[in-house]
C-alpha positions, -999 to +999 in steps of 0.1 A: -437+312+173-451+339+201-490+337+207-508+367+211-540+365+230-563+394+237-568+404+273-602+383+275-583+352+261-559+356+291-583+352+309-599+327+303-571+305+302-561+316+338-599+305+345-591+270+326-558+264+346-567+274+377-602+262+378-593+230+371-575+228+402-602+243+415-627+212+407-599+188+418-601+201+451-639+205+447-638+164+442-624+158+472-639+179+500-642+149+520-606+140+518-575+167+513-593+198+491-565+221+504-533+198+499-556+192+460-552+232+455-517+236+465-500+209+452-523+225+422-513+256+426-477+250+430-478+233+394-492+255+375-469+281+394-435+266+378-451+266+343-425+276+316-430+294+280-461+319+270-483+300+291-462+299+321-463+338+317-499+346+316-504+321+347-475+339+368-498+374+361-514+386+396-545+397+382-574+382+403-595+353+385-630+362+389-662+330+394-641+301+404-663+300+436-698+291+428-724+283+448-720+246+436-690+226+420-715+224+390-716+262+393-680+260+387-678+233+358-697+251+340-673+281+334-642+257+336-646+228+315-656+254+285-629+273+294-605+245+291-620+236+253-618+270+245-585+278+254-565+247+235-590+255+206-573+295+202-538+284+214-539+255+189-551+282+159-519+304+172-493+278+175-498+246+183-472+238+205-480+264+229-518+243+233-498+210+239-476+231+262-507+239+281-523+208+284-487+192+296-489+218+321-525+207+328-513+171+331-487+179+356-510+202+382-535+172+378-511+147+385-495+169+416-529+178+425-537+141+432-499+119+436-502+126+474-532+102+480-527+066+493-534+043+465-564+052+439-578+087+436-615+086+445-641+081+424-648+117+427-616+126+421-606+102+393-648+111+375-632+147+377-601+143+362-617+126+334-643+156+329-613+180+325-591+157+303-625+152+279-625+190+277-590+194+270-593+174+244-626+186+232-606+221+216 
Protein backbone atom coordinates (compact mmCIF):
# COMPACT_ATOMS: atom_id res chain seq x y z
CA UNK A 1 0.00 0.00 0.00
CA UNK A 2 1.82 3.63 -0.93
CA UNK A 3 1.27 6.46 1.76
CA UNK A 4 0.61 9.75 0.70
CA UNK A 5 1.55 12.49 3.08
CA UNK A 6 1.13 16.19 2.37
CA UNK A 7 4.18 18.35 2.21
CA UNK A 8 3.79 19.46 6.00
CA UNK A 9 3.48 15.73 7.06
CA UNK A 10 6.96 15.23 5.36
CA UNK A 11 8.04 17.33 7.32
CA UNK A 12 7.40 16.64 10.26
CA UNK A 13 8.49 13.22 10.01
CA UNK A 14 12.04 14.38 8.74
CA UNK A 15 11.77 16.57 12.09
CA UNK A 16 10.80 13.20 14.18
CA UNK A 17 13.71 11.12 12.59
CA UNK A 18 16.19 13.46 12.58
CA UNK A 19 15.47 15.16 15.73
CA UNK A 20 15.61 12.24 17.55
CA UNK A 21 19.14 11.94 16.74
CA UNK A 22 19.31 15.11 17.43
CA UNK A 23 18.41 14.71 21.37
CA UNK A 24 20.57 11.55 21.46
CA UNK A 25 23.43 13.65 20.76
CA UNK A 26 21.97 16.36 22.90
CA UNK A 27 22.20 13.55 25.95
CA UNK A 28 25.54 13.17 25.58
CA UNK A 29 27.38 16.45 25.24
CA UNK A 30 29.70 15.42 27.83
CA UNK A 31 30.65 12.24 26.08
CA UNK A 32 30.63 11.67 21.99
CA UNK A 33 27.56 14.13 20.71
CA UNK A 34 29.14 14.07 17.23
CA UNK A 35 29.97 10.22 16.88
CA UNK A 36 25.71 10.16 18.56
CA UNK A 37 24.67 12.23 15.27
CA UNK A 38 26.56 10.33 12.71
CA UNK A 39 26.26 7.00 13.61
CA UNK A 40 22.51 8.65 13.73
CA UNK A 41 22.64 10.00 10.72
CA UNK A 42 24.13 7.32 8.87
CA UNK A 43 21.04 5.07 9.97
CA UNK A 44 18.41 6.88 9.15
CA UNK A 45 20.44 7.53 5.78
CA UNK A 46 20.14 3.67 4.62
CA UNK A 47 16.40 3.66 5.41
CA UNK A 48 14.45 1.56 2.81
CA UNK A 49 10.61 1.93 1.55
CA UNK A 50 8.31 5.32 1.57
CA UNK A 51 10.06 6.36 4.60
CA UNK A 52 13.47 5.79 3.53
CA UNK A 53 12.41 8.21 0.57
CA UNK A 54 11.15 11.17 2.29
CA UNK A 55 14.32 10.97 4.73
CA UNK A 56 16.90 10.77 1.66
CA UNK A 57 14.90 14.40 0.43
CA UNK A 58 17.60 17.38 0.80
CA UNK A 59 15.26 19.85 1.87
CA UNK A 60 16.59 21.60 5.00
CA UNK A 61 14.83 20.60 8.48
CA UNK A 62 14.07 23.81 10.09
CA UNK A 63 14.19 24.21 14.61
CA UNK A 64 16.24 21.17 15.53
CA UNK A 65 18.66 23.73 17.21
CA UNK A 66 17.04 25.32 20.15
CA UNK A 67 18.30 27.33 22.53
CA UNK A 68 17.95 24.32 24.97
CA UNK A 69 17.60 20.39 24.52
CA UNK A 70 14.05 21.04 26.09
CA UNK A 71 13.69 23.66 23.25
CA UNK A 72 14.15 20.76 21.05
CA UNK A 73 11.97 18.01 22.82
CA UNK A 74 9.36 19.92 22.57
CA UNK A 75 9.02 19.94 18.68
CA UNK A 76 10.47 16.24 18.51
CA UNK A 77 8.92 14.05 20.83
CA UNK A 78 5.35 15.37 19.34
CA UNK A 79 6.62 15.01 16.18
CA UNK A 80 7.46 11.42 16.73
CA UNK A 81 3.64 10.66 18.16
CA UNK A 82 2.36 12.51 15.44
CA UNK A 83 4.04 10.95 12.67
CA UNK A 84 3.34 6.96 13.60
CA UNK A 85 -0.26 8.27 14.44
CA UNK A 86 -0.85 9.48 10.33
CA UNK A 87 1.45 6.70 8.99
CA UNK A 88 -0.42 4.19 11.04
CA UNK A 89 -4.07 5.70 9.63
CA UNK A 90 -2.31 5.33 5.93
CA UNK A 91 -0.79 1.94 6.23
CA UNK A 92 0.35 0.52 9.08
CA UNK A 93 3.27 -1.18 8.07
CA UNK A 94 4.86 1.82 6.80
CA UNK A 95 4.53 3.36 10.87
CA UNK A 96 6.21 0.07 12.10
CA UNK A 97 8.65 0.54 9.19
CA UNK A 98 9.39 3.87 10.74
CA UNK A 99 9.79 3.09 14.16
CA UNK A 100 12.25 -0.06 13.08
CA UNK A 101 14.11 2.62 11.42
CA UNK A 102 13.85 4.66 14.63
CA UNK A 103 15.11 1.66 16.57
CA UNK A 104 18.10 1.07 14.43
CA UNK A 105 19.50 5.04 14.36
CA UNK A 106 18.92 4.72 18.20
CA UNK A 107 20.68 1.70 18.64
CA UNK A 108 23.70 2.96 16.02
CA UNK A 109 23.42 6.27 17.65
CA UNK A 110 24.48 4.70 21.02
CA UNK A 111 26.34 0.69 20.25
CA UNK A 112 29.69 2.60 20.14
CA UNK A 113 29.79 3.39 23.90
CA UNK A 114 31.81 1.23 26.36
CA UNK A 115 29.33 -0.73 28.44
CA UNK A 116 25.90 1.17 29.50
CA UNK A 117 24.62 4.24 27.81
CA UNK A 118 24.45 7.10 30.38
CA UNK A 119 21.84 7.96 32.34
CA UNK A 120 21.26 10.81 30.10
CA UNK A 121 21.45 8.86 27.24
CA UNK A 122 19.54 5.83 28.25
CA UNK A 123 16.49 8.70 30.15
CA UNK A 124 16.51 9.95 26.42
CA UNK A 125 16.03 7.00 24.64
CA UNK A 126 13.20 6.13 26.74
CA UNK A 127 11.48 9.71 26.19
CA UNK A 128 11.57 8.99 22.34
CA UNK A 129 10.46 5.33 22.53
CA UNK A 130 7.35 6.59 25.01
CA UNK A 131 6.51 8.88 22.09
CA UNK A 132 6.83 6.53 19.47
CA UNK A 133 4.55 4.61 21.08
CA UNK A 134 2.33 7.30 22.17
CA UNK A 135 0.79 7.58 18.14
Amino acid sequence: MAITLTDQEKITLRTAAYGAVTLLAAADAAGSPHKIATQGSIALATATGPVGHILAERTKIENLDGKSTADIADRVLPALTETVGVLKKQDPAEADNFRSILTVAIESATQNRKGQPSPTVAEMTRKINEALDAG
